[in-house]
N, C-alpha and C positions, 0 to 999 in steps of 0.2 A: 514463511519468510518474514511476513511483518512481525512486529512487536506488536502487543494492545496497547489502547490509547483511551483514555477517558475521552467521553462527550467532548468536555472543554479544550483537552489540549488541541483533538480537532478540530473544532471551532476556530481556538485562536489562531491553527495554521492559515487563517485565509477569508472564510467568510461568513461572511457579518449581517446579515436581513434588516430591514427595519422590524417593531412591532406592528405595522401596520399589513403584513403579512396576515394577522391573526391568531386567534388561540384557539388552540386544539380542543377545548372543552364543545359539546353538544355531539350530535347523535354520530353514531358509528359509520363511518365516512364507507361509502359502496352499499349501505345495506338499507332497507324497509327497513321499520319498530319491529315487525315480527319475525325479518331474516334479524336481525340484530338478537332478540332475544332468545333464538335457535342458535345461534355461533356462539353466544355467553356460554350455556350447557354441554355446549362442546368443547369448547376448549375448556371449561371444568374437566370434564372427563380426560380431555388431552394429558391436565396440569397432574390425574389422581396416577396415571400409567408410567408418570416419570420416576428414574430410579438416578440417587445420585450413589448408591450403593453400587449397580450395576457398572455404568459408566468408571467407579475406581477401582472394579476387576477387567473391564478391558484394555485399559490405559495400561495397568500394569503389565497385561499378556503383551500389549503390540508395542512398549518403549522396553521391552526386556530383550532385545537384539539390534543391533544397529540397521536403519532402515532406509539406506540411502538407494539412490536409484542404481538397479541393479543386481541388487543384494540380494539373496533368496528370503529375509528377513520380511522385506518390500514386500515381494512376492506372496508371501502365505500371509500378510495381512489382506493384502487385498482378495485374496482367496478366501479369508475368514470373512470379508466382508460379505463377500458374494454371500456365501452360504445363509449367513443373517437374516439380509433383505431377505432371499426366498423362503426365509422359514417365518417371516415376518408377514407374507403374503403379496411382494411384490416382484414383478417382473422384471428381475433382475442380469445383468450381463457384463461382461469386461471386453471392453474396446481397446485394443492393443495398438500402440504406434511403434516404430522406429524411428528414434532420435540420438543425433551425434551428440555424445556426452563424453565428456574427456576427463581418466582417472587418471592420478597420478603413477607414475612407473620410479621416478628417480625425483628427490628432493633435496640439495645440500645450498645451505646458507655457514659460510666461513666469516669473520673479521682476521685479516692478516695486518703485515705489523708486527713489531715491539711484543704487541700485550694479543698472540691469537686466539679466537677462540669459536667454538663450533656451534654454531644454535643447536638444541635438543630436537628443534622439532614436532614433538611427539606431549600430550600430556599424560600423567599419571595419574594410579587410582589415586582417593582418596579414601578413610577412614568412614564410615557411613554410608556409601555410595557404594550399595552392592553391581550394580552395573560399571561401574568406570573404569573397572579392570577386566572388561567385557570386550576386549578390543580386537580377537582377534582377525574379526571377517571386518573392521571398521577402516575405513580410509583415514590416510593421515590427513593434517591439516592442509589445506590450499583451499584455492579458488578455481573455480569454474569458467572456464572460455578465457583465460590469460594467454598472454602466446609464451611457448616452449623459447627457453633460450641455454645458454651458457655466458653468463657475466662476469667480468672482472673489472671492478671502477671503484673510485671513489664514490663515498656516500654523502649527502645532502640532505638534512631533515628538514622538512615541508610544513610541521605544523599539522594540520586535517589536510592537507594537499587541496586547499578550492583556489579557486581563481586570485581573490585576495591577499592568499598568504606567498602566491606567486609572486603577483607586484610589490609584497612587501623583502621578499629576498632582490629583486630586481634592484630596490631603493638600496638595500643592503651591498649591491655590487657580485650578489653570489649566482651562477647558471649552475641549471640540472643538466642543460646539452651533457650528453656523456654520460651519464653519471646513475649513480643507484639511489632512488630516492626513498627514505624514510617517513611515513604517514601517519598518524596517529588516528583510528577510528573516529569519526562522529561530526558533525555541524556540516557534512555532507553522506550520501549514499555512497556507499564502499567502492562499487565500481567507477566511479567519479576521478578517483583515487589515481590507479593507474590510466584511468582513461586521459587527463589533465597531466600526468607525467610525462606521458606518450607524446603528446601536445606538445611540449616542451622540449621535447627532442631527449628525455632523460631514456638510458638503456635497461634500465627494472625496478621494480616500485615492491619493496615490502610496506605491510600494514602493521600494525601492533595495538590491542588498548590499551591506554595508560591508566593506570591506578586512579587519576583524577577522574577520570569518566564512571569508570564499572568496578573498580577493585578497592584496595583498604582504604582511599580516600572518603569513600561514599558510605561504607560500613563495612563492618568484618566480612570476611572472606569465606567461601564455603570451605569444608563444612560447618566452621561457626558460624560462619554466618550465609544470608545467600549470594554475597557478591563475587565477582571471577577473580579465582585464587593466582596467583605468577603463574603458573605454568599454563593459564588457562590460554583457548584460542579459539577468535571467535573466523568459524569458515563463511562459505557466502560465495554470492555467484556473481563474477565481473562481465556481464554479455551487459551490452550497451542496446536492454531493453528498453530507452528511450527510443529507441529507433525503430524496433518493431520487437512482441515479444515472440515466445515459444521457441522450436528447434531454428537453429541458425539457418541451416540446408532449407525449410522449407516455408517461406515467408509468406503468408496469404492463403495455403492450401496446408491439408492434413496432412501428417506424416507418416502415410500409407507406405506398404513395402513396394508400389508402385509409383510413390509420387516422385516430379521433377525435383533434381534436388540441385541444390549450388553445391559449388568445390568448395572447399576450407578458405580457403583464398579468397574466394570475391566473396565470403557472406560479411554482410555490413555488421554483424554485431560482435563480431570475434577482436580480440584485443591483438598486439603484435609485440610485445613485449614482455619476458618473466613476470611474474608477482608471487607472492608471497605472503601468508599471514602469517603472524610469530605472537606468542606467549609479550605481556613486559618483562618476562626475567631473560626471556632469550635478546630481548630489545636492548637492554639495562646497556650490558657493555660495549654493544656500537655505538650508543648514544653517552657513555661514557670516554670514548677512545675520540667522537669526532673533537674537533679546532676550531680555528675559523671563527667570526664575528658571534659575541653574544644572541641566543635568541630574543628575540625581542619578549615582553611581557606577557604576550596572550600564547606564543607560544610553548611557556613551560606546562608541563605536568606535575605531576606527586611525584616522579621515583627522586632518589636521594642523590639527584649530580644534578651539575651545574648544565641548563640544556644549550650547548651552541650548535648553529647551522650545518657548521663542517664544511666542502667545498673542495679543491682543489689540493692533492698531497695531506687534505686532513686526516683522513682514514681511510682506506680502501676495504672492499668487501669482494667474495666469488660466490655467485649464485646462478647455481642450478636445477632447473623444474623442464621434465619430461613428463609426457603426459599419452596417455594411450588415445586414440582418437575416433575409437571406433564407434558404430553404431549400436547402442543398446535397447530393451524394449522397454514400453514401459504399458500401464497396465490402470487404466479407470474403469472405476465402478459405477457402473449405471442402473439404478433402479427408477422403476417408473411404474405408478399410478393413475391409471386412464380415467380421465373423467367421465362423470356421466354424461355431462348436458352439452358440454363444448370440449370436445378432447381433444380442439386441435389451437388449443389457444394452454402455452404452457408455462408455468410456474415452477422455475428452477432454484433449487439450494445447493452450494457444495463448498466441499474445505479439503483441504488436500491433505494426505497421509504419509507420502515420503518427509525424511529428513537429512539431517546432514549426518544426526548419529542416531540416537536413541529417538530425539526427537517428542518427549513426554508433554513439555509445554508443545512448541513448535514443529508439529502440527497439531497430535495428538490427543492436547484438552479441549480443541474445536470440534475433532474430527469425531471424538466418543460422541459429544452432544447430537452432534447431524446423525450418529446412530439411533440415540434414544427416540430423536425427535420419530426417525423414521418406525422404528419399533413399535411407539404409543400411537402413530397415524396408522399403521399394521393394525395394533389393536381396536383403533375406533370401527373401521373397515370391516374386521369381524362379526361387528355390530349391526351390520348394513348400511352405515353411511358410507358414500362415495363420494367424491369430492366433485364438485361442479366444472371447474376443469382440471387438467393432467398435473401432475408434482413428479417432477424431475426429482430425483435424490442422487448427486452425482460423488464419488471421494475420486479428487486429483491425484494423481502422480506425478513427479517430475515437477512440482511449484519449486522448490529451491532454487534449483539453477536455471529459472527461466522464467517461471509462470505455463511450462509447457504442457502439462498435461490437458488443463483447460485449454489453453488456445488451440491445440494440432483440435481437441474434438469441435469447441465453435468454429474453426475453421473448416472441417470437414464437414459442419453440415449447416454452414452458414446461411445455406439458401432457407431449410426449413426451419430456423430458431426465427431468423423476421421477418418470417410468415407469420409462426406461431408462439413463439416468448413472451410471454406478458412482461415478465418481471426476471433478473437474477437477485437471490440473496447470497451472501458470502461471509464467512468468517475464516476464522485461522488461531492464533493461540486465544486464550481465554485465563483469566486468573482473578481474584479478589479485586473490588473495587466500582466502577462508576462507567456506565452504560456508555460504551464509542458508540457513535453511527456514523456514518458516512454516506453520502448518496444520490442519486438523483431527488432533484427540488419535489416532483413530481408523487414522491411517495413520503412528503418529510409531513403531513399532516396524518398517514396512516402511522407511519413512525411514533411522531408527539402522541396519538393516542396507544399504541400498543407498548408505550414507554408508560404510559397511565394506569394500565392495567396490570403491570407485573409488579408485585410487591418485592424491594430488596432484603436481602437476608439477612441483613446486620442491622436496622432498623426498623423494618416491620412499614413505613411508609412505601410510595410507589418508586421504582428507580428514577421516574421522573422529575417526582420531587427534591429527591438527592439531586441530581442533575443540575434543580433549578439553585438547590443550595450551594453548593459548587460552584458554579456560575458568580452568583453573588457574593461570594467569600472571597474566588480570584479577584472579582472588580473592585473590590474595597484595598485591595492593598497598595502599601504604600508603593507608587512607581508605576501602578498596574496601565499596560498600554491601550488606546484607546477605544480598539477593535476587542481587546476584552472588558472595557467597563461599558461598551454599547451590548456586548451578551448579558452581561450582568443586569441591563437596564431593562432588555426584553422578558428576561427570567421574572423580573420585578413586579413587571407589567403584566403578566401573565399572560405573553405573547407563543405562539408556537418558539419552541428552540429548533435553530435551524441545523439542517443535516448537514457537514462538511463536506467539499467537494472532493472527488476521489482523485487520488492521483495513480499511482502503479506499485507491488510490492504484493500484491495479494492477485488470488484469480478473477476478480471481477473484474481486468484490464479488457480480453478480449471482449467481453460480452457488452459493456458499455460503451467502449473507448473507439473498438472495430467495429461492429455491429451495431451500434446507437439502440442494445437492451438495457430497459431501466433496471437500474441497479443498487441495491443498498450493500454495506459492511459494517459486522455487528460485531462484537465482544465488549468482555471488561474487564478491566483494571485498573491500571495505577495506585491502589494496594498491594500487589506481589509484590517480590523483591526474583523478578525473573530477569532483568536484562542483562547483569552479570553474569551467568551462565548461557548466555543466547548463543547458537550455532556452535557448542562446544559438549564435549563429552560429557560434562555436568549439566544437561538439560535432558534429566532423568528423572526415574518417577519418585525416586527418595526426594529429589528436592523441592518436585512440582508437592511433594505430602508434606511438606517441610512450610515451603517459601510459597507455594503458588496459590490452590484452595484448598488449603489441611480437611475442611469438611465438606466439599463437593457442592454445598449450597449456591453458587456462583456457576457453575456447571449445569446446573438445574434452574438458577433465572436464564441463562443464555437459552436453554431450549423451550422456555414459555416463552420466551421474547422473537425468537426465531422461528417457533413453532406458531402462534400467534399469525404473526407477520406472514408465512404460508400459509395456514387456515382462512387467511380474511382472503387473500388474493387468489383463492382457489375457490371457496365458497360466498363470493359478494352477491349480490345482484346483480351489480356492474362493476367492473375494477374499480378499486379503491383510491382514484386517482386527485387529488385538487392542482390547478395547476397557477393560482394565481403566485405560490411561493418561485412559480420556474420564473417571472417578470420579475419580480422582487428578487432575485437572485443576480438576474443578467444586469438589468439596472446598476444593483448595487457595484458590482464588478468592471459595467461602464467608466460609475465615476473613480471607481479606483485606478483606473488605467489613464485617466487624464488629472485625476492629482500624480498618476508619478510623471507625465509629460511636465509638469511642473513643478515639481519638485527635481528630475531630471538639471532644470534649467538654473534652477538658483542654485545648486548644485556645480554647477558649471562656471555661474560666477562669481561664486565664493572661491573657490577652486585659481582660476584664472587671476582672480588679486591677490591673492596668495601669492601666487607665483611671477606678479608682475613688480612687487612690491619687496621679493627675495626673502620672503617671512618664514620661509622653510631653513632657506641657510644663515638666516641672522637666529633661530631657535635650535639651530643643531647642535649638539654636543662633539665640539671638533677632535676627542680622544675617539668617537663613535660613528663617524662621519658616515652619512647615506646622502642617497640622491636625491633631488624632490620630482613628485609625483608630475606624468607627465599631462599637458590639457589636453581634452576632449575638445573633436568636432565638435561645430557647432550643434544644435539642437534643432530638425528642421520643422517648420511648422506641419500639422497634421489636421486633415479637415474630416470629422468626427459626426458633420450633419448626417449621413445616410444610416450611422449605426442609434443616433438620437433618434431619430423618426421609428426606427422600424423597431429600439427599445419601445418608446412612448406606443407605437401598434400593439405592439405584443402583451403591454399596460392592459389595453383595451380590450384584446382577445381572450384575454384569460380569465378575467372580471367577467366579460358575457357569457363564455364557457360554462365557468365554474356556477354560474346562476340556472343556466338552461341545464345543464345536466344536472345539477341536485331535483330541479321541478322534474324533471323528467322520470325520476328512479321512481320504478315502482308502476312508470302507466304505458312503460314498454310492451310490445307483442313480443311473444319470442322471436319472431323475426324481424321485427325490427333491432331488439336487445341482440340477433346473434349477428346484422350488421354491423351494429357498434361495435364488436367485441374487436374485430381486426386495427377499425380506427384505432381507438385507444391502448393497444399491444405496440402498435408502431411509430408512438406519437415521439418517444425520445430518436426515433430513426430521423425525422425532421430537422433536429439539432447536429445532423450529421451532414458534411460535406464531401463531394467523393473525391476533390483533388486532394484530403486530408490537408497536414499541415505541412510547413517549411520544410523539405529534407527527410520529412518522414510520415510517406503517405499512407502509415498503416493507421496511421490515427484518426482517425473520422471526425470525431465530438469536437465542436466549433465552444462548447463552451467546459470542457476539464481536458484536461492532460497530464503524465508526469514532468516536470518541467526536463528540459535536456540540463540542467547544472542543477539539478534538484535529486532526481532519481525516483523517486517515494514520494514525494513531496507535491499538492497538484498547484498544476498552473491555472489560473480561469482568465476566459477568452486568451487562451493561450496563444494563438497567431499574431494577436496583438502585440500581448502581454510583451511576450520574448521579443516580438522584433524592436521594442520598443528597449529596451533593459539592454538589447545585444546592439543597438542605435543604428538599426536599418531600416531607416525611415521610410523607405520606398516599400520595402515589404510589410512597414506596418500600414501604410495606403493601401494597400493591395489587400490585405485581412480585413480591414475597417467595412473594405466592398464586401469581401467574403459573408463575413459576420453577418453583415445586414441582409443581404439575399439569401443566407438559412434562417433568420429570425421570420422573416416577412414570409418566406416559406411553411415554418410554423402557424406564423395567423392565420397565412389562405386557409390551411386545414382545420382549425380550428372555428375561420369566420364560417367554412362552408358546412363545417358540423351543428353551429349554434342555429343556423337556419335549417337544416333538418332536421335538428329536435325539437322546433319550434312548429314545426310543420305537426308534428305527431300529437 
């Protein structure tokens, strides 16, 4: 589902550490000098097992059929998979759910009028792409959990369809009430799209990317080049997973062939209006044909017409999308690794294997790696090592159009993962380029070091170094904002780089978000030239050998870097945990929430003289005439004391912690060490509250979230954050309490740990 992401561009989504966090330089975080020097020689041997040869003859076996859920394509991969693990030597299984998944039955998009004309619909092979004329078991283009309709209205172009671009048609004098709105992909998550249309009282929402985003604007088109050609279309799944993810029907529980299940009707995450995605070439002539007031500046694109709004009598369109509703299976692979010493404290990895088609980047180039890695941990095993405690090896099904494979299975066995989960890892596409992480605070010092340890392929230094290089290359440039020249400044300092917070788009939503499992997300890129083919028939393996990692070397850091990152959390002394970056984190995140109280406010009264002073309608272009913007409520005051204290506690607790548990390692009993182990497996469970957030109580985690007008994107101290940004001042009183009585929740557990290691 998601795209990869360098280090940095996660970083700049959101947060910022000081260096006073610390640098990951000195001894190997969870382990004795002499466990340390036993995990080096193993993970040598992990690094000699790895094949980036192998992993580009299965990529090609399982992106050589379309693999969407359902498909018997799905199927016999994840059949292939089984088979592996057991020959691999682990105890491997497929956990079957049923989930309502909606294909498409009937698709027609007309422009009527003067000039009519039919959208295609459908893309074509292309010349090189021996799969792309592979289509005959493949689903056409749509979305997922849209509502079925039958349309006929005028059309309305929206710009990215967010919140802003609405008040900017509003100024304009144009309503979508009624009407079929036209969206261009990006500066929001897809399902946003129609879900904000819907809002608006608009009766169906096509999507399209424009050429300026992903196609000739950006670089040649495949197959000259790797960008999405006119006929391309990117699919993707509209469920309003900000609200809870996995199957609609069954929210909080697995979807057993006997679970309770909701009607189509009351599930909260289902849309109620048509949608649509389209090619720009099928886009071209509705956006050619609409009327109506010029778009404004930010709203044009690359194709070759003048772009106006449309509106009223501009243009009409008829759209129609039927959809089959039934329940289909779906099909994760579960291999497991019993530890020797504590096998009931578990250490999980997974990436998911369905796609929307082929699927070679997305999921694919994640999905081979999490095979090797399991493969080359097969072969240590051979060896007689065993791992100290259990490794989960899980491939999702069903991530597209939900995240569902992972959540129906942490849902199903919710009670035993926080009991026993130490840790999830996660990844998803993978391609050329500069180490993403994302993650809990908790694991960002084992992170900074196993980022140290893996040399990058194109350079021969560590990918952390790159990282740091990166970092400081973004901060210097001209314009650069100021939340990236403070990355830049820590890189400098040779401070830990901090892990970005997670938001939703990938499988590690339930395991952290629901269940409060620490959690990281790894890949890399920002070298590929993959995004122009995302969620379209051209995200195959000729293109991933073309545009993604022609040499597989990137394929082979992802699984020392994630193989690593499992090795240490399975075979530590004690988990690999520091926690003084989790204080450093929530802090830093505090003050960003009362700089926007403040900036909120001058904001308000720049606004307000504006408007008192008539500086909108003495500035407006009266051939062009709009409305001026209307004033905001006031700004109510917020009292911030209870989340200051129990910040500044948690200051305190984490410093004592992380002091008492380093002296500690190494003069543990076994039983005292196989006490700690539960502590420390459930310590992100703390950061968890169980009324979750605003409106959507599947969310636990008091400090990440996907934002609800974000999608993908994460919120931090999110109950705040939003009520804050959405100006319900009352419920941002109400979180500020929230916040502070999980944080202070935290300490206790922490202060009453640093006095029994202190005891020992």
């Amino acid at each position: 589902m998601s795209l990869s992401t360098s280090l940095f561009a996660g970083v700049a989504a959101g947060l910022m550490l000081t260096a006073a966090a610390g640098a990951s330089a000195g001894p190997m975080i969870g382990f004795t000098p002499q466990g340390a020097a036993t995990e080096q020689a193993l993970e040598s041997r992990f690094d000699q097992a790895l094949s980036g040869e192998e992993m580009k003859g299965w990529l090609e076996t399982m992106s050589s059929e379309p693999n969407h859920v359902g498909s018997p394509h799905d199927k016999a991969n994840a059949e292939l998979m089984l088979a592996k693990f057991k020959s691999w030597g682990w105890d491997a299984r497929i956990e079957t759910f049923d989930i309502l998944y909606p294909t498409p039955i009937a698709e027609k998009l007309e422009l009527l009028g003067s000039r009519p004309f039919t959208a295609a619909l459908h893309e074509t092979p292309v010349e090189g792409d021996r799969t792309s004329g592979k289509t005959a078991t493949a689903l056409p283009p749509y979305v997922a959990y849209q509502g079925d309709g039958d349309v006929t209205a005028d059309i309305v172009y929206v710009n990215y369809g967010m919140p802003e671009d609405y008040k900017a048609l509003e100024r304009l004098g144009v309503s979508v009430k009624g009407k079929i709105v036209l969206a261009r992909y990006g500066a929001g998550w897809r399902g946003l799209k129609p879900q904000l249309a819907e809002e608006h009282g608009a009766a169906g929402c096509l999507i399209f990317s424009d050429p300026a985003d992903d196609g000739y604007a950006t670089d040649d088109v495949w197959p000259k080049g790797g960008q999405r050609p006119p006929q391309g279309v990117q699919r993707g799944s509209v469920q309003k997973m900000m609200i809870y993810a996995g199957d609609p029907l069954t929210p909080g529980v697995g979807a057993t062939k006997d679970a309770k299940r909701l009607t189509r009707e009351t599930a909260q995450t289902i849309l109620h209006i048509p949608a649509l995605p389209i090619s720009y070439a099928d886009a071209q002539p509705f956006l050619e044909a609409m009327g109506g007031p010029l778009a404004p500046r930010n709203f044009r694109g690359a194709l070759p017409i003048t772009y106006r709004v449309g509106g009223a009598g501009a243009a009409s369109a008829h759209l129609l999308v039927k959809s089959d509703w039934s329940l289909k299976p779906i099909y994760d692979v579960i291999a497991v690794m019993k530890g020797k010493e504590y096998p009931d404290q578990w250490v999980v990895r997974g990436n998911h294997h369905d796609g929307w088609v082929f699927g070679a980047t997305d999921p694919l180039s994640g999905n081979v790696v999490l095979m090797e890695e399991a493969k080359a941990i097969g072969a240590l095993a051979r060896t007689g090592w065993r791992p100290k405690r259990t490794l989960v090896y899980a491939s999702w099904d069903a991530e597209e159009p939900g995240l569902i494979g992972s959540t129906e299975w942490a849902e199903a066995h919710a009670d035993e993962l926080q009991k026993k989960a130490v840790a999830y890892i996660n990844s998803d596409s993978n391609d050329r380029g500069y180490l993403g992480a994302e993650g809990s605070h908790s694991l960002q010092t084992l992170m900074n070091q196993v980022a140290g340890d893996v040399p990058d392929p194109e350079t021969g230094v560590s990918v952390a170094q790159r990282q740091r290089a990166l970092a400081e290359v973004e901060g210097a440039r001209p314009g650069a904002r100021e939340d990236v020249k403070l990355v830049a400044r820590i890189a400098a300092e040779g401070g830990e780089l901090p892990l970005a917070p997670l938001g939703s788009g990938s499988d590690y939503s339930a395991f952290i978000q629901h269940l409060g499992v620490a959690s990281i997300n790894l890949g890399f890129g920002g070298e590929g030239e993959m995004g122009g083919v995302y969620h379209s028939i051209y995200d195959s393996y000729d293109h991933y050998l073309r545009y993604g990692d022609p040499t597989f070397r990137y394929e082979v850091a992802l699984a020392q870097t994630a193989g690593r990152v499992m090795l240490r959390l399975a075979d530590a002394d004690a988990p690999p945990m520091r926690l003084q970056p989790v204080s450093a984190g929530v802090a830093h995140y505090l003050k960003e929430v009362k700089q926007l109280v403040e900036k909120t406010k001058t904001e308000d009264a720049q606004l307000s003289a504006l408007i008192a002073s008539k500086a909108y309608s003495l500035a407006d272009d009266p051939t062009h005439p709009t409305q001026p913007p209307q004033a905001e409520a006031p700004v109510v005051a917020l009292d911030f004391a209870a989340l200051d204290a129990a910040s500044e506690r948690l200051s305190r607790a984490t410093a004592a912690f992380d002091t008492a548990y380093s002296a500690a390692l190494g003069h543990l009993s076994r039983k005292q060490q196989a006490a700690l182990e539960p502590v420390m497996s459930g310590l992100e469970q703390a950061l968890t509250a169980p009324e979750g957030l605003p409106g959507r109580p599947w969310f636990h985690h008091m400090i990440y979230a996907p934002g609800m007008l974000t999608g993908y994107g994460a919120k931090t101290l999110p109950g705040v954050r939003e009520a804050i940004e959405s100006r319900r001042w009352s419920e941002a009183q109400t979180y500020i309490a929230v916040v502070a009585r999980t944080l202070d929740g935290y300490s206790d557990r922490l202060e009453k740990t640093v006095v029994s290691l202190k005891a020992q």
